[in-house]
C-alpha positions as CSV (number, residue, x, y, z in Angstrom):
1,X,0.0,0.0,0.0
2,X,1.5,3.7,-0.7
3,X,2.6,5.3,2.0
4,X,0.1,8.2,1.9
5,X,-3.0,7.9,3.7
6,X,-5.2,4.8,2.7
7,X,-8.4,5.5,1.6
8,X,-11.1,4.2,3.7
9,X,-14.5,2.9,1.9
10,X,-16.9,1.5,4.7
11,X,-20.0,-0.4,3.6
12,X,-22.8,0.2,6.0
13,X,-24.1,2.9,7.4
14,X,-25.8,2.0,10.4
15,X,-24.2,2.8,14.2
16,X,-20.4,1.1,13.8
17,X,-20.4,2.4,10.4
18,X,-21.0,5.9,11.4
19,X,-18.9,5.6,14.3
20,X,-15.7,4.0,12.5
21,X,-16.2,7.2,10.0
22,X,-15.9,9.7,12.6
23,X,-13.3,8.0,14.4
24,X,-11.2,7.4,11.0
25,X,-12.0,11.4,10.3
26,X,-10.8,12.8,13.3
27,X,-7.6,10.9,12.4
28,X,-7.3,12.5,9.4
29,X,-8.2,9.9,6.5
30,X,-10.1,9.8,3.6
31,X,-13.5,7.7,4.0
32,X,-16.2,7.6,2.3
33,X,-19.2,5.4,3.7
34,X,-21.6,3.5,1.5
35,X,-25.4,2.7,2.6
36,X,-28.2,0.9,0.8
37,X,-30.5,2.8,2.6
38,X,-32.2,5.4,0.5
39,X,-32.9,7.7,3.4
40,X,-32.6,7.2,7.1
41,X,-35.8,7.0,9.1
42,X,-36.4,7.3,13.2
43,X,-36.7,3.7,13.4
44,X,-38.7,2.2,16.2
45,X,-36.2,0.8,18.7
46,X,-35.2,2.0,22.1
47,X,-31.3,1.6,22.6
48,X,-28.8,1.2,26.0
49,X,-25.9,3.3,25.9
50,X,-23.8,1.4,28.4
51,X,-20.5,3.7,30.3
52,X,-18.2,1.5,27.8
53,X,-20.0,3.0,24.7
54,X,-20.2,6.4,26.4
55,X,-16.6,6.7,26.7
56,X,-16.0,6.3,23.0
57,X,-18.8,8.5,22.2
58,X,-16.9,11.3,24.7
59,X,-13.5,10.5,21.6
60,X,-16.3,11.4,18.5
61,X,-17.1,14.4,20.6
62,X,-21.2,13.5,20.9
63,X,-21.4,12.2,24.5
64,X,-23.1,15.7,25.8
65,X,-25.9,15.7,22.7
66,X,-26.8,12.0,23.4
67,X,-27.4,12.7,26.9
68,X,-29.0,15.6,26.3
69,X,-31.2,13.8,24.3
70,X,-31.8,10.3,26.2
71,X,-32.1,9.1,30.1
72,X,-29.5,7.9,32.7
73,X,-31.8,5.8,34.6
74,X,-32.0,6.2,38.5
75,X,-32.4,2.3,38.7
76,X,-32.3,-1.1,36.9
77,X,-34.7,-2.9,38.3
78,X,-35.6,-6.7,37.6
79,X,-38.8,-8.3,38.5
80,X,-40.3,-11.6,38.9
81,X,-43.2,-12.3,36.3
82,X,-45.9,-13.2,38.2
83,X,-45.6,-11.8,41.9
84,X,-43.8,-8.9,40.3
85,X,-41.1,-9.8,43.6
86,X,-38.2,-7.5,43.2
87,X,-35.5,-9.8,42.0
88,X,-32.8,-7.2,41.7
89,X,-32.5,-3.3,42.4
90,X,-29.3,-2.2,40.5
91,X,-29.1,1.9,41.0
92,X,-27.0,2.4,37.7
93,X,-27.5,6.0,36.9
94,X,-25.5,7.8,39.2
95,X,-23.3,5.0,39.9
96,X,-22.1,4.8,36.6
97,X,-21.0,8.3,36.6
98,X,-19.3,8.1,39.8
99,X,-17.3,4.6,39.0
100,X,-16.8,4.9,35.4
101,X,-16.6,8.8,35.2
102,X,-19.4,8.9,32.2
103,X,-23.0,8.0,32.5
104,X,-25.3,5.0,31.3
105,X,-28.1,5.9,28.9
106,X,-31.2,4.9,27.4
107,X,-32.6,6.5,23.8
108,X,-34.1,6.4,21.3
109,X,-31.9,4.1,18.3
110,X,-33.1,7.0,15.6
111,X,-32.0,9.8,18.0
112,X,-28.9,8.1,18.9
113,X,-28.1,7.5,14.9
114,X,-28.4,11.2,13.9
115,X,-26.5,12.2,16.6
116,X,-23.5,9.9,14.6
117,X,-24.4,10.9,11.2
118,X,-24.3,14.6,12.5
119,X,-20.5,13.8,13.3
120,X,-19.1,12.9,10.2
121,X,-18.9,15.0,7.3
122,X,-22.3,15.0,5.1
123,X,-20.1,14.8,1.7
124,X,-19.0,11.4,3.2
125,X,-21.7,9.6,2.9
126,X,-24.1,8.2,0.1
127,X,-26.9,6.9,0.1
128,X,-29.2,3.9,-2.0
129,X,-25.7,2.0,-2.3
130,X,-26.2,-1.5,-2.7
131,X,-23.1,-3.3,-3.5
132,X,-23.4,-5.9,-5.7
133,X,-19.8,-6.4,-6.6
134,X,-16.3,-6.1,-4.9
135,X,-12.6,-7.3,-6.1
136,X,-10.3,-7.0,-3.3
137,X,-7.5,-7.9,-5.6
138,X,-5.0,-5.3,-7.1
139,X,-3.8,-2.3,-6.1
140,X,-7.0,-1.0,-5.1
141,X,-9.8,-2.5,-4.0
142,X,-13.3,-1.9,-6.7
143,X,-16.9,-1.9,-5.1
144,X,-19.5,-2.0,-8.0
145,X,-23.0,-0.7,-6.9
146,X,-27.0,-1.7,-8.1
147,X,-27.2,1.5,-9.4
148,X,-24.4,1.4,-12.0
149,X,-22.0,3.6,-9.7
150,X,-18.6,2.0,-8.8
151,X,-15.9,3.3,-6.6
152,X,-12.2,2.4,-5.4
153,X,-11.0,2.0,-2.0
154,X,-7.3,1.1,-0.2
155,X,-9.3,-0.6,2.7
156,X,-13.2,-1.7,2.7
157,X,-14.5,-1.5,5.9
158,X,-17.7,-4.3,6.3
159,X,-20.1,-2.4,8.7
160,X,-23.2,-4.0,7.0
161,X,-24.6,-6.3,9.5
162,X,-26.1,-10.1,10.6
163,X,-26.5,-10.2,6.6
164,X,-23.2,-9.5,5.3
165,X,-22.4,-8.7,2.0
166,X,-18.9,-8.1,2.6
167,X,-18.6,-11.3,5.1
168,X,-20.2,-13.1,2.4
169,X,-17.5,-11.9,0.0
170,X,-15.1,-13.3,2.9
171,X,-16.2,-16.3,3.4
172,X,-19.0,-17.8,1.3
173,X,-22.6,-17.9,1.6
174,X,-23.8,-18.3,5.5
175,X,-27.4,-17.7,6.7
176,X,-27.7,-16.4,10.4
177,X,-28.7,-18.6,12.5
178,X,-32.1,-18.7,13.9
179,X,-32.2,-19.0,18.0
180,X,-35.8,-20.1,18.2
181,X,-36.6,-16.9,20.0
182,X,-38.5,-13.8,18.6
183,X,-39.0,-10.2,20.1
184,X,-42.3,-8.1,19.8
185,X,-40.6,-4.0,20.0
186,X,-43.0,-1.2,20.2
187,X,-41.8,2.8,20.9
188,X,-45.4,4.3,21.7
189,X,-46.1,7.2,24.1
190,X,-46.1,7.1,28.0
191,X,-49.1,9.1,28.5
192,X,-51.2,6.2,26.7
193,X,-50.8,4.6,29.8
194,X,-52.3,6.7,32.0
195,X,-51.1,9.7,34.4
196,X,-51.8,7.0,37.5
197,X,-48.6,4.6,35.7
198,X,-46.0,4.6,37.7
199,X,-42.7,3.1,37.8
200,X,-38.9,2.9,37.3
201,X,-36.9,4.2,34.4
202,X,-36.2,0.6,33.4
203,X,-37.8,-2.4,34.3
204,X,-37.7,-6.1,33.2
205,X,-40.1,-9.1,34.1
206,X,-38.2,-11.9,33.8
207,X,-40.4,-15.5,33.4
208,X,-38.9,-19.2,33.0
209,X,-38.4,-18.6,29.2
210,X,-39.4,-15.3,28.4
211,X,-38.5,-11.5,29.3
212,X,-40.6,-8.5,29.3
213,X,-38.5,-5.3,29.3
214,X,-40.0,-1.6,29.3
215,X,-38.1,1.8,29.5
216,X,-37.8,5.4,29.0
217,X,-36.2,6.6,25.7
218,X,-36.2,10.5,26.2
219,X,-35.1,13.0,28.7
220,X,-38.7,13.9,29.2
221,X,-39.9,10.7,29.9
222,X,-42.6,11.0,27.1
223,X,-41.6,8.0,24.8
224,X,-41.5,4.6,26.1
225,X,-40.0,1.2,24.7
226,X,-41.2,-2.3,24.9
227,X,-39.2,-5.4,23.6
228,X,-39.7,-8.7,25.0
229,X,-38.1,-12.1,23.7
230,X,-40.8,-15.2,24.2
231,X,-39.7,-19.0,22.0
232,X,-41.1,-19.6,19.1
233,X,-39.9,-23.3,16.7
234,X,-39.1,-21.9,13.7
235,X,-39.2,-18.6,11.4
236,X,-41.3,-19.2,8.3
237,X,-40.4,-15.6,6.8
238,X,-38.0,-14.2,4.2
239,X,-37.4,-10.9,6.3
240,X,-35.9,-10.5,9.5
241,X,-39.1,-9.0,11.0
242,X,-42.8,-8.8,10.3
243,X,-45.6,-6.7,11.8
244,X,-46.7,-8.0,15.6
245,X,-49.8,-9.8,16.3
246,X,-50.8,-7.7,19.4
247,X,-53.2,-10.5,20.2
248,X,-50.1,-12.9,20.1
249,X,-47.8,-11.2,21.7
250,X,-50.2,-10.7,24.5
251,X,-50.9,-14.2,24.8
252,X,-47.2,-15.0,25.4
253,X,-47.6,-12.7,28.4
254,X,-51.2,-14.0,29.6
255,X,-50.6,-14.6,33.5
256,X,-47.9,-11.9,34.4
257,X,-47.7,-9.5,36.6
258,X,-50.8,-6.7,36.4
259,X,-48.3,-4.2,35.2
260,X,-47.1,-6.4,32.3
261,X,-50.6,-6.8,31.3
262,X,-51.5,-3.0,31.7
263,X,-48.3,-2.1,29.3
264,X,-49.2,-4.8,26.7
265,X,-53.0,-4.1,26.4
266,X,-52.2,-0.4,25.9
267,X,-49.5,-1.3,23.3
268,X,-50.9,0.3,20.1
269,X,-48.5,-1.5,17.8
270,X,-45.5,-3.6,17.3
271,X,-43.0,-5.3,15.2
272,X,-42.5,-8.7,15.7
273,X,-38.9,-9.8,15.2
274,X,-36.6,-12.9,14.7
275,X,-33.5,-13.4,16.8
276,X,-30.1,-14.6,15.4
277,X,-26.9,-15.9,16.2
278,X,-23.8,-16.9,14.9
279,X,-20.8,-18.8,16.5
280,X,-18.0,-17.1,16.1
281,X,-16.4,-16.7,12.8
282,X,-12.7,-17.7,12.0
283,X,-11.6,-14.9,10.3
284,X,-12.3,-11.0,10.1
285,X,-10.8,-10.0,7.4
286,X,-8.4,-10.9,4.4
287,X,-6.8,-9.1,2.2
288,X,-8.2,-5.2,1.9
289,X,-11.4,-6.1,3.4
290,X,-12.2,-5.9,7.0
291,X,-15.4,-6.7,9.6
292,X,-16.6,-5.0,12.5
293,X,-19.9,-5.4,14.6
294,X,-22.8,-7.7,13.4
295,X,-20.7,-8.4,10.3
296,X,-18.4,-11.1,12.2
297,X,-19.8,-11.2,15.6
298,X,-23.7,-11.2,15.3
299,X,-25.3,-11.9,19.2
300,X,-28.3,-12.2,20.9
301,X,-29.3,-8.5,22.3
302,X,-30.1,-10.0,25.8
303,X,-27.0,-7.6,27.4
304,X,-28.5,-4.6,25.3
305,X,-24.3,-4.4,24.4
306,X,-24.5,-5.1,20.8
307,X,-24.4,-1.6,19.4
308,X,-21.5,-1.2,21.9
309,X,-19.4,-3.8,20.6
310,X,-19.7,-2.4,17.5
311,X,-18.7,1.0,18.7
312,X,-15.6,-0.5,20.6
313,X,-14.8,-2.3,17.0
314,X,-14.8,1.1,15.6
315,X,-12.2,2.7,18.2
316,X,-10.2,-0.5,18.0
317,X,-10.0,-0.6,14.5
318,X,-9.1,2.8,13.9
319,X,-6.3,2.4,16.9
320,X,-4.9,-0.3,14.9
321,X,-4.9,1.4,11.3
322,X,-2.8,4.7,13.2
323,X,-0.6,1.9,15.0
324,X,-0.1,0.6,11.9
325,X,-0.3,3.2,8.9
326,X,2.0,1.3,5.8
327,X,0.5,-2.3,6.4
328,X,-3.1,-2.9,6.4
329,X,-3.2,-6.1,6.8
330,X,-0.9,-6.0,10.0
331,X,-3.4,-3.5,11.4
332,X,-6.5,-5.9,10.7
333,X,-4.4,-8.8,12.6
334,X,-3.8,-6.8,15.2
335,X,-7.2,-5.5,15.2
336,X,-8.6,-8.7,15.3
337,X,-5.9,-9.6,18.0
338,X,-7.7,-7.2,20.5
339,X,-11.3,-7.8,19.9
340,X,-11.8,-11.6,19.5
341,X,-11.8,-12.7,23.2
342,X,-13.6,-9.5,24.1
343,X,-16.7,-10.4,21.7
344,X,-16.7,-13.7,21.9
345,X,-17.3,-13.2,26.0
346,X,-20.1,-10.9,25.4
347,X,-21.5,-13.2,22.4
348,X,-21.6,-16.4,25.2
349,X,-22.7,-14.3,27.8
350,X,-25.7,-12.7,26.0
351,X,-26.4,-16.3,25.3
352,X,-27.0,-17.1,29.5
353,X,-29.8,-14.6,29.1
354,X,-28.7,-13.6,32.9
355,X,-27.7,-10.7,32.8
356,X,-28.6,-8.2,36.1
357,X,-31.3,-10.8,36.7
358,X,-30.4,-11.4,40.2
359,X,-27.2,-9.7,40.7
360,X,-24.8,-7.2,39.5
361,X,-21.3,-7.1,38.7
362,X,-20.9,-5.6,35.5
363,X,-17.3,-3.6,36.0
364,X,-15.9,-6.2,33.2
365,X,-18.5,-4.8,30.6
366,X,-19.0,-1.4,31.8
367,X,-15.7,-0.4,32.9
368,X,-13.6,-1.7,29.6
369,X,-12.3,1.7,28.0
370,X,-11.1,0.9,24.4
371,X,-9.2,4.0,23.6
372,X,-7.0,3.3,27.2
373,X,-7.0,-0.9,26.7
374,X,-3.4,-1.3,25.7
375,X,-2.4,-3.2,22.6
376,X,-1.7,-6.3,22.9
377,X,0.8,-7.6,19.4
378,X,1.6,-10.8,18.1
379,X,3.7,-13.4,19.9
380,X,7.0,-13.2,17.1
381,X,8.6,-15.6,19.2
């Protein structure tokens, strides 16, 4: 590769896309990111913004517009289904801020992905990019797009989620795995629950084999998010997520706690959504094409940390490109080098579905800072 400053295509524009570009341009490189979007929407998700996520989010410079914009909860608070017996009462909110120095959040996913996209630069970004052709081989990388368009690139960064193109291109043809679990998710107003409903900033039922989880999404504690996660054998569609049966999704619930069924017979809507996973994949990149988030370590959402790992991918990665400016392919070992064991313990632990059911000790999540972790290099021994 020449010695002057690679440039940087990244396929994907979704939240480690947009963070790996305004990482990448506060370094100083050329990158251009490509989306197949044709316009970004205010999509109906609630996100958590864990202190590990916040910290890199402080680097891009956004931290103060995200909390401006979202909650730090008071509390976590996890309930039994039925009794609705308080099974643990985590205060996270302030706690956060006093150990790890940054706070813990919970927004809105649309909110939380303009604030990203209003970080990089708008010229570096285009949209209704479908790639439907890369050679990685030459001197240059060449992505060819459904529209005609094609475009060259020293380094192709694969941002584009559970249904890679550019893991595909990788690695072969692989189909995410279906975990035999689904998720309703509705964002819908608090006040359609009534000025009499009460209750935490964040609270999750938890039953033998199904979760109900409801929380704030904005600082004024007018938009609320539902998502649950109930079993279901198999996934008969070709998309990732159809529109919720209400009547369904309240019969998975039928016998919890009064509260659960307040929430769910209020629920104007929902999306009803399938759950995949992956185990871990053997490689992350090859030649002038490298992974990061869903792309090569898709999990189960059940630590809410998926966004974050992600994010951390983002820092990483661009820690190992400066470390490593004349050798791209020395950069993506060493990349991959520093994130592996990290993911694949969050992948396994998501698995457990556990997490701050009963008890809290989340320092080894919340407390990892990526842009302070140092590197650790190959063994040339």
């Amino acid at each position: 590769m020449a010695k002057s400053a690679p440039r940087i295509a990244i396929v994907g524009g979704g939240l480690g896309g947009l963070a790996a570009a305004a990482l990448l341009q506060a370094e100083g490189y050329s990158v251009h990111v490509y989306e197949q979007a044709q316009t970004f929407t205010r999509l109906g998700a609630g996100i958590h913004l864990g202190p590990n996520l916040m910290k890199v989010l402080q680097r891009i410079g956004i931290a103060t517009r995200v909390i401006e914009t979202g909650v730090s909860p008071d509390r976590w608070v996890s309930r039994k289904w039925d009794d609705g017996r308080v099974l643990l009462d985590f205060e996270i909110g302030e706690r956060a801020a006093r150990r790890y120095g940054v706070n813990y959040m919970m927004v809105h996913r649309g909110d939380f992905h303009a604030r990203l996209f209003d970080a990089i630069r708008p010229e570096s970004i285009s949209l209704g990019k479908r790639v439907v052709e890369i050679d990685p081989i030459g001197s240059a990388a060449k992505l060819a797009f459904e529209d005609g368009s094609k475009a060259e690139a020293d380094i192709v960064i694969g941002a584009d989620g559970v249904r890679s193109r550019m893991r595909e291109v990788l690695l072969g043809p692989d189909e995410p795995q279906f975990s035999g679990q689904v998720a309703y998710r509705s964002v819908f107003p608090a006040a359609l629950l009534g000025r009499d409903f009460k209750m935490a900033d964040c609270v999750k039922w938890w039953g033998e084999d199904r979760i109900f989880l409801v929380y704030y999404i904005t600082r004024a504690h007018d938009e609320m998010f539902l998502v649950t996660a109930s079993p279901q054998a198999e996934w008969p569609h070709p998309t990732s997520s159809v529109p919720g049966d209400l009547d369904g999704m309240r019969a998975a619930f039928a016998g919890f706690h009064p509260e659960v069924q307040r929430i769910a017979s209020l629920c104007p809507q929902a999306t009803k959504w399938a759950m995949y996973d992956h185990e871990p994949f053997p490689l992350w990149s090859r030649g002038r094409i490298v992974l990061l988030g869903d792309a090569c370590h898709p999990m189960l959402p059940f630590m809410g940390q998926g966004a974050a790992m992600a994010i951390e991918d983002a820092a990483m990665l661009t820690r190992c490109i400066k470390a490593s400016p004349t050798d791209f392919e020395f950069a993506f070992q060493l990349y991959e080098l520093n994130r592996k064991s990290r993911t694949a313990s969050i992948q396994e632990e998501s698995r457990k579905n556990v997490w701050l059911k009963d008890s809290a000790d989340p320092d080894w999540v919340f407390g990892y800072d990526v842009n302070e972790e140092p590197l650790i290099y190959p063994d040339k021994r």
